[in-house]
C-alpha positions in Angstrom: 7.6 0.4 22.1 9.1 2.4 19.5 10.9 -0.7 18.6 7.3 -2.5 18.0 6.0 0.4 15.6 9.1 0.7 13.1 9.5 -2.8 13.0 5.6 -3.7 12.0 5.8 -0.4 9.8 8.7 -1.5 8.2 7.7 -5.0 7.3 11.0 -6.9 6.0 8.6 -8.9 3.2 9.2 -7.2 0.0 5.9 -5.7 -0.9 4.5 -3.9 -4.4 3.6 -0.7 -5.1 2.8 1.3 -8.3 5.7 3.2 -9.3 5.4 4.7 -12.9 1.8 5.9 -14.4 1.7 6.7 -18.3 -1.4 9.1 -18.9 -2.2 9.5 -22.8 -2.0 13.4 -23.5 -0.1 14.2 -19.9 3.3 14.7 -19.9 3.6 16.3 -16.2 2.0 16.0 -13.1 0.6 19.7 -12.8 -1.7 19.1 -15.5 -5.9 18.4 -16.0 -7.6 16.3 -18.0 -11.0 17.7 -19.8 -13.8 15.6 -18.8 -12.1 14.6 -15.4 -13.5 15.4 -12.2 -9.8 14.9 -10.3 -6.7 17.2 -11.3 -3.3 14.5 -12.6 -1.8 14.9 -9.0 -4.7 14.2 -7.0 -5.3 11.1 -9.9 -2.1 10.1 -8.7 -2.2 10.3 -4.6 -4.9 8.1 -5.4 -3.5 5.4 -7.6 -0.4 5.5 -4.8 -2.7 4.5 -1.8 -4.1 1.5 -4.6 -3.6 -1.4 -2.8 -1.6 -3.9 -5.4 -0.6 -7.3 -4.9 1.5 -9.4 -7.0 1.1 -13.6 -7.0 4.2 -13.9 -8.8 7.4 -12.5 -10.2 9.0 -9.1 -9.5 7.3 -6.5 -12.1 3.8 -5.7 -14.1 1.6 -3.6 -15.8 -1.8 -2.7 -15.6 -3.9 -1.1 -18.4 -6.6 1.5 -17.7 -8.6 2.7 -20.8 -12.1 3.4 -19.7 -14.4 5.8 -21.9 -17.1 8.1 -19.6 -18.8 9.6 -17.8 -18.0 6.9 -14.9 -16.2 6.6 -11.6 -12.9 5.1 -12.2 -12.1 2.1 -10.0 -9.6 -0.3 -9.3 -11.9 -2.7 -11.3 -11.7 -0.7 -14.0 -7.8 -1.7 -14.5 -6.9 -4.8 -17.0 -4.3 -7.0 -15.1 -2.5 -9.8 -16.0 -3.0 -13.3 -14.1 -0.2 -12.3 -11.8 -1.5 -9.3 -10.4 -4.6 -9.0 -7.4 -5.9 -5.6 -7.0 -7.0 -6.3 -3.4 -10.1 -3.0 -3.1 -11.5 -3.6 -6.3 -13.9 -0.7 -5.1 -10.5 2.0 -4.8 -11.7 5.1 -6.0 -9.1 6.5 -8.6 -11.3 9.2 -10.3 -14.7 10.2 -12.0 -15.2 10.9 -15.7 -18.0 13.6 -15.9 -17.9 14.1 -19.5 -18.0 11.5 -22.9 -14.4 11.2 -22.9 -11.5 8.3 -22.9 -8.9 7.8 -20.2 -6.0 5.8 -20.9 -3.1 5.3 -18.3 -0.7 1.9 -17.9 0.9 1.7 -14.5 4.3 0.1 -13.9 4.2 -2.3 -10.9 7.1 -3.0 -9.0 8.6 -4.9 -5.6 10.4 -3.5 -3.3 11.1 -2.7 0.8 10.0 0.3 3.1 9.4 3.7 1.4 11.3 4.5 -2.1 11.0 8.4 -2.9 10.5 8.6 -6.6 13.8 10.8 -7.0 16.0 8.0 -5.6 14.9 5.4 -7.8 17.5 3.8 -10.4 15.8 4.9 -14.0 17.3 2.3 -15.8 13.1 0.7 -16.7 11.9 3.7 -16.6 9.2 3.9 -19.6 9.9 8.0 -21.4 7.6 10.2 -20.5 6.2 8.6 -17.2 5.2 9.7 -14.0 7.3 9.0 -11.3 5.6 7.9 -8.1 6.6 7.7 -4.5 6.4 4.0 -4.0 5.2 3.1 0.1 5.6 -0.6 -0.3 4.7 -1.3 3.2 1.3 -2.5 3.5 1.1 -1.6 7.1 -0.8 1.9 7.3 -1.7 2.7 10.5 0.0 1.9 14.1 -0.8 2.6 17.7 -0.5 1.0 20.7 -1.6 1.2 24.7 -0.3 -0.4 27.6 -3.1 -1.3 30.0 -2.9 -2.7 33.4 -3.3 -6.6 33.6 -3.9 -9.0 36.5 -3.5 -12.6 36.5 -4.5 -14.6 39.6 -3.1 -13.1 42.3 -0.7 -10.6 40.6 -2.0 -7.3 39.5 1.5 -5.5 38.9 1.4 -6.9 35.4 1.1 -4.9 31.5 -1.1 -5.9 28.8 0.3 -4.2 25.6 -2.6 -3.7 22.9 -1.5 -2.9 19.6 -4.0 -1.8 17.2 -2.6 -2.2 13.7 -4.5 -1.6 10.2 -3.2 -2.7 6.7 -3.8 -1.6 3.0 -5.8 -5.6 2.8 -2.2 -7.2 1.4 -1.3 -8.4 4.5 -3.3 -9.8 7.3 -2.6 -7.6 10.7 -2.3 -10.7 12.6 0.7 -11.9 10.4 2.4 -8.5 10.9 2.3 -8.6 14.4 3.4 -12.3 14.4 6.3 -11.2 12.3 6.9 -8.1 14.5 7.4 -10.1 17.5 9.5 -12.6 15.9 12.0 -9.6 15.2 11.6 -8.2 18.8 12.0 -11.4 20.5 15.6 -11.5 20.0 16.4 -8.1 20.3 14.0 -7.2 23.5 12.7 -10.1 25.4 14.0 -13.6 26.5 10.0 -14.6 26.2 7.1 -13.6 23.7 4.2 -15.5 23.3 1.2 -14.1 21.9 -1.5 -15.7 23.6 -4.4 -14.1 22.3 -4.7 -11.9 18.6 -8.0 -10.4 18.1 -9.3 -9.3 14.5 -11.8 -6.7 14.3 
């Protein structure tokens, strides 16, 4: 069972995540901005949860510059062709005042969880903001095992798995790849006879 959570959680598809943000003016995260409802740090938890998809190719940037008052939103992002923001409603932060916000973000692929000090630097734009990158689009995990009958047997398990994503990846398909992991390692039969999406 703990087998099933780390290996959805973990999903082996490489996955993007923002990792760099340039904000004109900040040069660390402890700052504010005038005219900004959110502090830098909480502006950047919040562009880290940002669900970010890309269509092609390994790397991207997206281009915020946005003049208020106004919520900032995932909308309010330029992106090239190869990049889907999946929430375009993702709350990033609220202008209160007649001011301008500008910020690129660096997009980037990778595996699992990548804390920002481990990262190779080597594309690192000067004077960025390094982010922890969470490329895994799985957020949430849990699971029950329920008692299950089928015709005369009632010594049987029914496993539920309740499973929620960033919108990147369809649950179904991660618990369809989880299981082809486990099969090998756990089981000499899986079949998943019945996935339902709520």
């Amino acid at each position: 069972s703990t087998q099933s959570r780390s290996s959805a959680a973990s999903d082996v598809y490489k996955r993007q995540a923002v990792t760099d943000v340039s904000i004109d003016g900040i040069s660390h995260e402890y700052s504010t901005i005038e005219g900004v409802r959110e502090d830098v740090i909480n502006i950047l938890l919040n562009i880290k949860d940002m669900p970010v998809s890309l269509i092609e190719g390994n790397s991207a940037e997206i281009v915020l510059d946005v003049t208020g008052p106004c919520d900032v939103l995932a909308s309010s992002f330029t992106v090239p062709a190869n990049v889907e923001l999946v929430n375009q409603d993702f709350h990033i932060a609220t202008i209160v005042d007649k001011v301008n916000l500008k910020m690129t973000l660096s997009v980037n692929t990778g595996r699992g969880y990548e804390p920002a000090d481990l990262r190779d630097d080597e594309d690192r734009v000067v004077g960025a903001l390094k982010l922890d990158a969470s490329y895994s689009p799985v957020r949430r995990v849990s699971y029950t095992v329920d008692n299950a009958r089928f015709e005369k047997r009632t010594d049987l398990d029914k496993l539920i798995i309740e499973l929620e994503t960033d919108g990147t990846l369809d649950p179904k398909m991660a618990i369809e790849h989880s299981a082809t992991i486990l099969q090998p390692v756990s089981y000499t039969h899986l079949t998943l006879p019945t996935i339902y999406s709520v």
